[in-house]
Backbone bond lengths (Angstrom), bond angles and torsions (degrees), N, CA, C in turn:
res aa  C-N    CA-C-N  psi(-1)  N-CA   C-N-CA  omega(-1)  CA-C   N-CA-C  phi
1 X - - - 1.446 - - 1.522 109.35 -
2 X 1.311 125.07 121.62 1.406 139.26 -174.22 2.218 98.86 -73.85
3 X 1.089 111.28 178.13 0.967 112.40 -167.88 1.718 121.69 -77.95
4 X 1.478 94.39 -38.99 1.799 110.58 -179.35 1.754 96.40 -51.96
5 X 1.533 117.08 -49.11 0.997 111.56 -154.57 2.183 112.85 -67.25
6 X 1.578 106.66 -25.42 1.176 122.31 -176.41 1.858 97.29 -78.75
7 X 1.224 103.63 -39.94 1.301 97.23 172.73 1.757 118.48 -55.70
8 X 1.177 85.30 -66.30 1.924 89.37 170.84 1.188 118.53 -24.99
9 X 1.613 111.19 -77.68 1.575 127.53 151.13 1.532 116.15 15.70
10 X 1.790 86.74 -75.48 1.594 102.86 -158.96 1.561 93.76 -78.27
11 X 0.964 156.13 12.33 1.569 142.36 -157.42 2.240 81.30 -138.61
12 X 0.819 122.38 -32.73 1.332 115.58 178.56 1.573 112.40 -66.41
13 X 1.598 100.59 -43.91 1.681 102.48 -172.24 1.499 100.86 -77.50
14 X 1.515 117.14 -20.96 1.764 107.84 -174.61 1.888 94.52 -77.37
15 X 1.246 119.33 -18.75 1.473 108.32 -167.11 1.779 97.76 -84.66
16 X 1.338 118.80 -53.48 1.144 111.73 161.27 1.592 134.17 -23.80
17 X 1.519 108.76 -51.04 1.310 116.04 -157.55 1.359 94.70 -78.66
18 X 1.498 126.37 -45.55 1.509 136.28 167.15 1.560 104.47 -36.22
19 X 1.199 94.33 -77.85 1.915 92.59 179.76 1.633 118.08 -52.19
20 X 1.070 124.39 -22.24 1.464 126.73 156.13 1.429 118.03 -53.82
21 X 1.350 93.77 -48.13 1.643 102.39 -166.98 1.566 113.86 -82.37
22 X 1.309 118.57 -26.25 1.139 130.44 -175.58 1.662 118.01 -87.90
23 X 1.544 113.03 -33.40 0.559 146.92 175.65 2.054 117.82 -0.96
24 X 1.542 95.76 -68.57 1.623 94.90 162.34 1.358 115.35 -71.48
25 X 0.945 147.25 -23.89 1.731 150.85 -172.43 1.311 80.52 -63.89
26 X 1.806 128.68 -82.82 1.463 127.71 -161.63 1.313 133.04 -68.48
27 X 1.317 96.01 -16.81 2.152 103.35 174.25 1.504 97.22 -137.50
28 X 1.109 101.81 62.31 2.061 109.23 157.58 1.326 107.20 -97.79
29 X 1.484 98.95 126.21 1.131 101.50 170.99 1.895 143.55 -59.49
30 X 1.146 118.67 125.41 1.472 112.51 -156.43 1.939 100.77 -55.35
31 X 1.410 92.87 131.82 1.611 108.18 171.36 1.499 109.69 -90.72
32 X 1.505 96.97 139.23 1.368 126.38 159.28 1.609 108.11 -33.85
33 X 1.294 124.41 144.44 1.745 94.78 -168.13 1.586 84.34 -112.74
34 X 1.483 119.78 164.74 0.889 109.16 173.29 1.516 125.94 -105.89
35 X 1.763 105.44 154.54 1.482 99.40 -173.21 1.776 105.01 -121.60
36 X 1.261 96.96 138.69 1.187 91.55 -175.10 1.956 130.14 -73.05
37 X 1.094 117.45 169.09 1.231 94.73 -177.00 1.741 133.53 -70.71
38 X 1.344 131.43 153.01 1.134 112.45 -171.11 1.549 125.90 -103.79
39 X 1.285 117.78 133.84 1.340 149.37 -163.82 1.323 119.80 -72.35
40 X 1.576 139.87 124.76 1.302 111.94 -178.44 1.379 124.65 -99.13
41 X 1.141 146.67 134.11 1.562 140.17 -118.48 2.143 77.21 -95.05
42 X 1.412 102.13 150.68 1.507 118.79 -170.16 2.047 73.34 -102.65
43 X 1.429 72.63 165.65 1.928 97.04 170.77 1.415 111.14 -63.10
44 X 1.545 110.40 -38.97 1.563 97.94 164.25 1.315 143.33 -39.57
45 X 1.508 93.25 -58.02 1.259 130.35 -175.11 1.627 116.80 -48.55
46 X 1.676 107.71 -31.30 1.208 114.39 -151.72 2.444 84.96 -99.20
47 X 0.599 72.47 -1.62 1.754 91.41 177.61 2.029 114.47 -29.17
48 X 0.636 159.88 61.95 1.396 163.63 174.66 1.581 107.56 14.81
49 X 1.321 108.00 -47.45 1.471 123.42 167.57 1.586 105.62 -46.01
50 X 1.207 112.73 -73.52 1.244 130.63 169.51 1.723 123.92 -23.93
51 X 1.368 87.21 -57.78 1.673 97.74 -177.08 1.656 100.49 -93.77
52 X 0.748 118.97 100.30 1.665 115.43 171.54 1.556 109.73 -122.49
53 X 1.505 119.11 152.70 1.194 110.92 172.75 1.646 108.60 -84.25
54 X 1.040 124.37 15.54 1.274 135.39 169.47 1.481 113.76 -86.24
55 X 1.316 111.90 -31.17 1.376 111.61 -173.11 1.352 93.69 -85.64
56 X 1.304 135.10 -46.18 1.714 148.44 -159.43 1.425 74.88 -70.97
57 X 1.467 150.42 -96.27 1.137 160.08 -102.77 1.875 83.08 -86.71
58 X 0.974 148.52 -7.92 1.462 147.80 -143.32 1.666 92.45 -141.70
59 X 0.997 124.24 -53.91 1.452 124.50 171.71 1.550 121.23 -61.43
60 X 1.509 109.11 -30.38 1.183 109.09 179.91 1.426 107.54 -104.51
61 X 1.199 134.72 2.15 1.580 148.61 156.63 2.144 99.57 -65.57
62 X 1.194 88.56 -56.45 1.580 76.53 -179.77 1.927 133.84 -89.73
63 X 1.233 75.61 7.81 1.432 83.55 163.55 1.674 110.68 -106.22
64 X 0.971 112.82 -40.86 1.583 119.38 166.18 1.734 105.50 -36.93
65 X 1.117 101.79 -50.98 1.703 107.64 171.96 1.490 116.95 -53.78
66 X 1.716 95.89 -65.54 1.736 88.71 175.34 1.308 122.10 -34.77
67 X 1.368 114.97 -52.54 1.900 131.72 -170.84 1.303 81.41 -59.32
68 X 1.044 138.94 -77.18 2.120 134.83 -156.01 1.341 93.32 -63.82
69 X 1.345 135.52 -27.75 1.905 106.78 168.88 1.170 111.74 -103.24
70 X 1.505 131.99 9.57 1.296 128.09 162.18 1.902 119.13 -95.98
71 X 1.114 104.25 -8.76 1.655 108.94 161.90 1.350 106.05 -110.72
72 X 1.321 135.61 -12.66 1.521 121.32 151.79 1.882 115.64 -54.22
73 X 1.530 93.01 -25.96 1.802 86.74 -152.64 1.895 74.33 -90.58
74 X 1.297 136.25 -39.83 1.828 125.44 -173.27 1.827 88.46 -67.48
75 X 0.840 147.24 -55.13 1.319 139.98 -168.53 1.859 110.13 -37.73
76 X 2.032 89.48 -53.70 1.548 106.70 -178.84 1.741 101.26 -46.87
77 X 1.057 94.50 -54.60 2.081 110.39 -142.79 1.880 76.73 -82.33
78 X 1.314 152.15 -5.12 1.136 127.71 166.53 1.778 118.13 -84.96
79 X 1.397 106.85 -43.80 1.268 141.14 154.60 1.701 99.70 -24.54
80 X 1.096 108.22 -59.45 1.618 107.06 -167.75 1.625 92.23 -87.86
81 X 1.049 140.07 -71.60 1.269 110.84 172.01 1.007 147.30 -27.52
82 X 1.310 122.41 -45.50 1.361 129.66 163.93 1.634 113.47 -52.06
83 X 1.567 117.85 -41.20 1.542 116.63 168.48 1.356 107.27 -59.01
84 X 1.459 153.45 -64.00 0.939 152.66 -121.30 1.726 94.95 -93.56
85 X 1.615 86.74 -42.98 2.031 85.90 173.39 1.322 107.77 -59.87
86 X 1.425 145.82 -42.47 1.251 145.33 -154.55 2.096 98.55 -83.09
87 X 1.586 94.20 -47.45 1.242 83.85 -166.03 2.243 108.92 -61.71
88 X 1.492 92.16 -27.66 1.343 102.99 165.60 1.444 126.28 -40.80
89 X 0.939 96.05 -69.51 1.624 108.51 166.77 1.721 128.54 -38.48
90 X 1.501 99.15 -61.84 1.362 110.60 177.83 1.700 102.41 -62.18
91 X 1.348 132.19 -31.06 1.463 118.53 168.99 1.157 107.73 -84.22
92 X 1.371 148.61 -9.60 1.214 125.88 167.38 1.710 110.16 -82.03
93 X 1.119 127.05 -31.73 1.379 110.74 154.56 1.236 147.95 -118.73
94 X 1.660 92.87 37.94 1.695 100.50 127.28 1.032 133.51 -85.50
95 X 1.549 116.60 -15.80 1.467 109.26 153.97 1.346 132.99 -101.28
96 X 1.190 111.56 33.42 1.466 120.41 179.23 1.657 94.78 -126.14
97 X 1.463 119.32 -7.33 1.645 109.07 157.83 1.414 117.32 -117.29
């Protein structure tokens, strides 16, 4: 075995051992999310002040956000997968030629 090929080798078993090690971080299974328990609204609560479409229009502005930085960050983490498969690949056949 010439040297490229031990090199390859060695860069396959470090990608392996990573994906071993990493392993639950990148294929955990998606959790149930949790909701908290529910509350029964007091007379205050039910207040005009309270209920505004300003507050709804503001609550649902920032969750709209969460969703746009939570498919930025699956976009990220697919992005890198997809490299790691490619770079995978290209070392397995360089050492399979």
């Amino acid at each position: 075995m010439d040297l490229t090929m031990w090199i390859a080798l060695f860069i396959i078993a470090v990608v392996v051992v990573l994906l071993i090690k990493f392993r639950k971080k990148l294929f955990r299974k998606r959790e149930k999310p949790f909701l908290p328990a529910q509350t029964e609204m007091t007379h205050e609560a039910m207040t005009p002040e309270a209920v505004t479409t300003e507050n709804v229009k503001a609550k649902m502005d920032l969750v709209l956000a969460q969703v746009d930085s939570l498919r930025t960050q699956y976009e990220t983490l697919n992005q890198r997968a997809q490299t790691i498969e490619s770079m995978v690949r290209e070392m397995y056949n360089m050492a399979k030629s």
